[in-house]
C-alpha positions in Angstrom: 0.0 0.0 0.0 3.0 2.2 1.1 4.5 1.7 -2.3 1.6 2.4 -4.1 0.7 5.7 -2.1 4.8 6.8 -3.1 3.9 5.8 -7.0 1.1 8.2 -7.3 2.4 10.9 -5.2 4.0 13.9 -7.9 6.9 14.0 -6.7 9.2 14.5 -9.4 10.1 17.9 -11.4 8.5 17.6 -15.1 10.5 16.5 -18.3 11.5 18.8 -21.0 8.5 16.5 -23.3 5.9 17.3 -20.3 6.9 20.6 -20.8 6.9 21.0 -24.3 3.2 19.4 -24.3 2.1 21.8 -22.1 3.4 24.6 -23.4 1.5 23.3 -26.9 -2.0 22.6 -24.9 -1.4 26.6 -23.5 -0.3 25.9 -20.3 1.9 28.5 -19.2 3.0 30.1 -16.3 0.9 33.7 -16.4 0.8 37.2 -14.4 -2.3 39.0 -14.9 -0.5 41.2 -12.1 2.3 42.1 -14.0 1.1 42.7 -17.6 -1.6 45.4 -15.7 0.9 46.7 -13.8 3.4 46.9 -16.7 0.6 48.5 -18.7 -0.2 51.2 -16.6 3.6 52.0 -16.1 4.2 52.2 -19.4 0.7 54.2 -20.1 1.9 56.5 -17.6 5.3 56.9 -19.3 3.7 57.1 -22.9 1.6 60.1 -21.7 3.9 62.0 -20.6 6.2 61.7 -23.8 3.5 62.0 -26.1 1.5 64.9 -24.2 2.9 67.7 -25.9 2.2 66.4 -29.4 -1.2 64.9 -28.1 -2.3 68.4 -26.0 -1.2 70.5 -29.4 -3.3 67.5 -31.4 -6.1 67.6 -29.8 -6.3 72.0 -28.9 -5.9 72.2 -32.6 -8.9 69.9 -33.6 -10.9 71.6 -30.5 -10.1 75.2 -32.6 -10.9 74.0 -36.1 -14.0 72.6 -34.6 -15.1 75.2 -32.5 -14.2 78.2 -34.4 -15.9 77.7 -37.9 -16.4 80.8 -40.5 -20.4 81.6 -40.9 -20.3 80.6 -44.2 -19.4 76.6 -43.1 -22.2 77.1 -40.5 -24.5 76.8 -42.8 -23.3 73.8 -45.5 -25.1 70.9 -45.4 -21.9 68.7 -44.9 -20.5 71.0 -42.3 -21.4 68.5 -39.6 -20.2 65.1 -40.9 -17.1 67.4 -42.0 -16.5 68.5 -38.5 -17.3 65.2 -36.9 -14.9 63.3 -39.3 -12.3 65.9 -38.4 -12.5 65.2 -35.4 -12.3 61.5 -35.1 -9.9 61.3 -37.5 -7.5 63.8 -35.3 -8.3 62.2 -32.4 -7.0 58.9 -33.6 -4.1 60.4 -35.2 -3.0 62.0 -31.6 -3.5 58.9 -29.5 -2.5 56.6 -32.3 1.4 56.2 -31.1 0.0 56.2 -27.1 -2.4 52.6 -28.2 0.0 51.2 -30.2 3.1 51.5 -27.5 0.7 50.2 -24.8 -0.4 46.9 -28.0 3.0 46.2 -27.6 3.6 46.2 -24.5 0.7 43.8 -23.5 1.7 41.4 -26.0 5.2 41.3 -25.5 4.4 41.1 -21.4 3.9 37.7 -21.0 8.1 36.6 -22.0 8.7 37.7 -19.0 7.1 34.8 -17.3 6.0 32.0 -19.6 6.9 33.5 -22.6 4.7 33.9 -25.7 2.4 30.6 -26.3 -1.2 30.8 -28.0 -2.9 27.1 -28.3 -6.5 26.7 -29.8 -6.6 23.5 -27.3 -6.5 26.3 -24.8 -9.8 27.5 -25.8 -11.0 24.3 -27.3 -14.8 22.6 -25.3 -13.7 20.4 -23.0 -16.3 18.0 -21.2 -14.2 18.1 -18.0 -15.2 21.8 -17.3 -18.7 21.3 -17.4 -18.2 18.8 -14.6 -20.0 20.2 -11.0 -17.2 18.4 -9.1 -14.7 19.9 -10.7 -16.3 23.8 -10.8 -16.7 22.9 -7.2 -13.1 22.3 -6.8 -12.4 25.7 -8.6 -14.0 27.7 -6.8 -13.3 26.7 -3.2 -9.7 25.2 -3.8 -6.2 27.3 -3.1 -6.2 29.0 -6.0 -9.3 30.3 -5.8 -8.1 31.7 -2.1 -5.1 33.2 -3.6 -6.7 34.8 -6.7 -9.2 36.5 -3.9 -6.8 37.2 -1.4 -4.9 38.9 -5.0 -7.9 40.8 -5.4 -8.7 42.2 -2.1 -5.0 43.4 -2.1 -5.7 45.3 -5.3 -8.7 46.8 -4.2 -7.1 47.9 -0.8 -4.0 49.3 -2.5 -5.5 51.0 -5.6 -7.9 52.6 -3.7 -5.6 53.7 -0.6 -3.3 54.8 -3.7 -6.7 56.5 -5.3 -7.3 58.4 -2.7 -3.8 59.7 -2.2 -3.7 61.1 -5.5 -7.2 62.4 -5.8 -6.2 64.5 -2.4 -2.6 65.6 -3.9 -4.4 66.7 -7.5 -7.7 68.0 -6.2 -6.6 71.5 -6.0 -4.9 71.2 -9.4 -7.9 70.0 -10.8 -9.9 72.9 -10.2 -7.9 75.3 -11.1 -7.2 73.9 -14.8 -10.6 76.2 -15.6 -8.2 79.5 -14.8 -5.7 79.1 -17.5 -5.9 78.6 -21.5 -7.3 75.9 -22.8 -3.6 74.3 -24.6 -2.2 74.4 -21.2 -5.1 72.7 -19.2 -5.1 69.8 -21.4 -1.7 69.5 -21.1 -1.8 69.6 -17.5 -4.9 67.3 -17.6 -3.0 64.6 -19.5 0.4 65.4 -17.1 -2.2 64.6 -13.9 -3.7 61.5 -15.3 0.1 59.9 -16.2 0.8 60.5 -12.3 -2.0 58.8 -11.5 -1.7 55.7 -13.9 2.3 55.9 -12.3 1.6 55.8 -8.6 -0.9 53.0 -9.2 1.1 50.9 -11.5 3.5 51.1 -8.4 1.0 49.5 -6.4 0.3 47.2 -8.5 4.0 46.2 -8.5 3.7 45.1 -4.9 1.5 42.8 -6.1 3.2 41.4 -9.4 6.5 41.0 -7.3 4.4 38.5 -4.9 2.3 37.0 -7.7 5.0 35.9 -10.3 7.1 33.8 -8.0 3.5 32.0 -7.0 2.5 31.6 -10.1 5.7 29.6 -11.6 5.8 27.6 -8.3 2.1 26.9 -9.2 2.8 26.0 -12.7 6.0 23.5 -11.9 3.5 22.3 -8.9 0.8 21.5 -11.5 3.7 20.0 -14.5 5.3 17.6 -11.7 4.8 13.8 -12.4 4.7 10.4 -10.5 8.0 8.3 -10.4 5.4 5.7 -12.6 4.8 8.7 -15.5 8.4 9.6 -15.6 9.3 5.7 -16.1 6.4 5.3 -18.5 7.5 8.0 -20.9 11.2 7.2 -20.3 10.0 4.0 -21.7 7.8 5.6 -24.6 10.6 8.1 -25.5 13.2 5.5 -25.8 11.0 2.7 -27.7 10.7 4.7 -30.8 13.3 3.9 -34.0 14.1 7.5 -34.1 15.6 8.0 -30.5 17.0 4.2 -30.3 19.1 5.4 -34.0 20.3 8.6 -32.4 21.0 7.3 -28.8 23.3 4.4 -31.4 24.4 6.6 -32.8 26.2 8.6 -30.2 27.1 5.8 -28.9 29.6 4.6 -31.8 30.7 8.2 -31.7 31.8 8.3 -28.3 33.1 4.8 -28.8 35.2 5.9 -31.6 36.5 9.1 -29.7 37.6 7.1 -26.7 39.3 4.6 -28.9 41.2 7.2 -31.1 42.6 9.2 -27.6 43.6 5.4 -26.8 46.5 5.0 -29.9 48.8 7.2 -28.5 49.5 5.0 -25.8 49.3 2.2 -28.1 52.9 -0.6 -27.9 51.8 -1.4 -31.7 49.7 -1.0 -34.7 49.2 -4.1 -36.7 48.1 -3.2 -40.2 46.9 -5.2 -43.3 48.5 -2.5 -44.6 45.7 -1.2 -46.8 42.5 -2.3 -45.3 43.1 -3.6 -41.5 44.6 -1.9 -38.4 44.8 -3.2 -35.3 46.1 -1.2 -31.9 47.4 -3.6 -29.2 48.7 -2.6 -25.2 50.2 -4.7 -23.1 50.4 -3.8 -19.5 51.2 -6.8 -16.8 49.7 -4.6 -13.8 46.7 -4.3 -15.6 45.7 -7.6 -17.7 46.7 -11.3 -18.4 47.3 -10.7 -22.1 47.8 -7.6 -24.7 44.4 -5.8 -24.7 43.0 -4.4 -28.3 42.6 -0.4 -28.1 41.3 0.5 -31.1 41.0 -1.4 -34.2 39.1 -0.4 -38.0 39.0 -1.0 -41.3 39.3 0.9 -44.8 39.1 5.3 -44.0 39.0 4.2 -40.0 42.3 2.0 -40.3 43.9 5.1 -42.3 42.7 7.1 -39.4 44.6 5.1 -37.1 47.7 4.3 -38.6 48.0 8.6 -39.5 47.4 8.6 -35.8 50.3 6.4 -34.8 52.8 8.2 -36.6 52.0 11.5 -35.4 52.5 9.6 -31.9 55.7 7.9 -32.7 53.7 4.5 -32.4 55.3 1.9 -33.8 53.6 0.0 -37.1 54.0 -3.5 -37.9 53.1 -5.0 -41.3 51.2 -8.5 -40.9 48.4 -8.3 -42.4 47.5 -12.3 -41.3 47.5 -11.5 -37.8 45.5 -7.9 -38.4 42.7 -9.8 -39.7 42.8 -12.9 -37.2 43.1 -10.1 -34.2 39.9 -7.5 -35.9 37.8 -10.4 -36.5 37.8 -12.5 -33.2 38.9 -9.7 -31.0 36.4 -6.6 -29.4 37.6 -3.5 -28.6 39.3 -3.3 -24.9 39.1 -6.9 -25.0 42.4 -9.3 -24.5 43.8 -11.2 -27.8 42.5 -14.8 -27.8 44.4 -17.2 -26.5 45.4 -19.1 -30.2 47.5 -15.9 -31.4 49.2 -15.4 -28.0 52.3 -16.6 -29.7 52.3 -14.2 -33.0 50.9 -11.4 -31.1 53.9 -12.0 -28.6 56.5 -12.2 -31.2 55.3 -8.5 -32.6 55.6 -7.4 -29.2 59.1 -8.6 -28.7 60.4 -7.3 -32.1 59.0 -3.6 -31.0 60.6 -3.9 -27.6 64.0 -4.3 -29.6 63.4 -1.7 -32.2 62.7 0.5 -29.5 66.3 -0.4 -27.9 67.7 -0.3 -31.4 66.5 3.4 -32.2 67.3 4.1 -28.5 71.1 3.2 -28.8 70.8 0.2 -26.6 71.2 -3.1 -29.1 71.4 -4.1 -32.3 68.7 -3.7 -35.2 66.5 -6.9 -34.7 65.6 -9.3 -37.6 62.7 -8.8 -40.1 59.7 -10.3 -38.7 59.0 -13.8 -40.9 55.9 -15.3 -41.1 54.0 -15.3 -38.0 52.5 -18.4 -36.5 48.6 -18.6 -36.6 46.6 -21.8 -36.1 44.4 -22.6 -39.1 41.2 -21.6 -37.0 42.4 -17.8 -37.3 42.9 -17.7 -41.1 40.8 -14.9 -42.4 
């Protein structure tokens, strides 16, 4: 029972594929918080850059409207003139104010779960119609913290209201004593102030909620030891992954085998087609040990190797085949070419002593001896 309580408890942090599916189904870590907050900061900040060229905008359209010649009085199309005038200079005045605050709003949410948009977001789903599960909604925790969110929003924007509203009261009423250009301007100065100190308020509340609502979102993502095995499972089943996994596999395999032939006591080559790379060390094994071995472009590979390294290279191509056919990379020589692979070993110990000033030259290696099971 214990076991089975541990299997379904979700426990364990979501995979990159649990997140990748989410993130495709819409579910993404969101701030509501911030992009307001962010909104009315950068309203705020848009007004009072553009409320010069907005004041002048809409003074002028207030002028041309309200100041017309007697003769325009009386057109028939005077009206639809003047109301199209003024529309179409209102828009042109706030245009660069909407468009800043657009892009803000949409390019808000990378701050958290970055930008996702998922019709199976929006897509009917039976589950919400279930009573149980509205229930659960609206009484569970996150119900509690979106109202507890809420009440802290109403408490600080009006506290921060009523601040401003007592700061610019006196302000306010005496916009009516100066021209008209300059009470707008002053108008649209007071309302960024406003939109500023709330946003700041607002902040307060964005700071809290965006930790919450990626701890929520990982909370919701996490997965029982069973699902993480299960997909582990279905991840590494398929063709595709079992190829690549292989196939890194036979590169690593190849890597650690070419940093072996530098330390390599031999290279046995075919010459053209085999090479063989053989280590003998008493401490460490019974017999000589294979450290790399290929054929055609790989045996090329490790012969170019073995010069570079002053390794010696031995030409018997019998014993290159009998050794790359029935011996396995870091795998001791069989116990039928003992003999021949001894003899090479011997003949590069004198060499070495030869080029080394310490013996004579030793004699050409003859024909090796290989019992007729290891004739390839």
């Amino acid at each position: 029972m214990a076991e089975n309580d541990t299997a379904g408890e979700r426990s364990e942090e979501a995979t990159p594929k649990r997140l990748k599916e989410a993130k495709e189904k819409g579910q993404v870590a969101r701030s509501r918080e911030l992009t307001t907050a962010l909104l009315l900061m950068m309203a705020s900040v848009s007004l009072y850059s553009f409320s010069n060229s907005m004041g002048t905008g809409v003074a002028n359209i207030a002028k041309k409207t309200f100041s017309p010649g007697r003769r325009q009085i009386f057109e028939e199309t005077f009206m639809m003139s003047a109301l199209g005038d003024i529309f179409g200079g209102l828009l042109l005045s706030v245009a660069p104010f909407f468009v800043l605050l657009f892009l803000i709003g949409a390019l808000s949410p990378l701050l958290t779960g970055g930008l996702s948009f998922s019709f199976k977001a929006v897509a009917p789903k039976a589950s919400r119609m279930s009573p149980a599960k509205g229930f659960k909604r609206m009484f569970g925790l996150h119900a509690l913290v979106e109202l507890v969110k809420a009440l802290g929003k109403v408490g600080l924007v009006s506290l921060v209201g009523y601040m401003v509203i007592v700061q610019v009261f006196p302000e306010l009423t005496g916009l009516g004593t100066g021209n008209v250009l300059g009470a707008i301007d002053r108008s649209i100065d007071l309302v960024a102030r406003s939109f500023f100190l709330i946003s700041l308020s607002l902040l307060i509340i964005a700071f809290i909620d965006v930790p919450y609502q990626l701890w929520n979102h990982a909370k919701q993502l996490k997965m029982t030891k069973q699902e993480v095995k299960d997909e582990f499972k279905d991840t590494e089943g398929r063709p595709e992954v079992k190829g690549r996994v292989r196939q890194v596999q036979r590169e690593l395999a190849q890597k650690r085998m070419m940093e072996a032939i530098p330390d390599a006591d031999v290279v046995v080559t075919n010459p053209e087609h085999f090479s063989v790379a053989i280590k003998y060390d008493a401490m460490r094994s019974s017999a000589p040990v294979v450290v790399a071995k290929g054929v055609d472009h790989m045996a090329l590979q490790i012969r170019k190797i073995a010069n570079a390294n002053d390794v010696t290279i031995v030409r018997a191509p019998p014993l290159a085949r009998a050794i790359y056919h029935t011996t396995e990379l870091d795998q001791e020589v069989p116990h039928g070419l003992y003999l021949a692979v001894a003899q090479v070993l011997a003949y590069v110990f004198q060499l070495k002593n030869f080029q080394s000033g310490k013996g004579t030259r030793p004699a050409a290696l003859g024909d090796l001896p290989l019992p007729d099971d290891y004739q390839y």
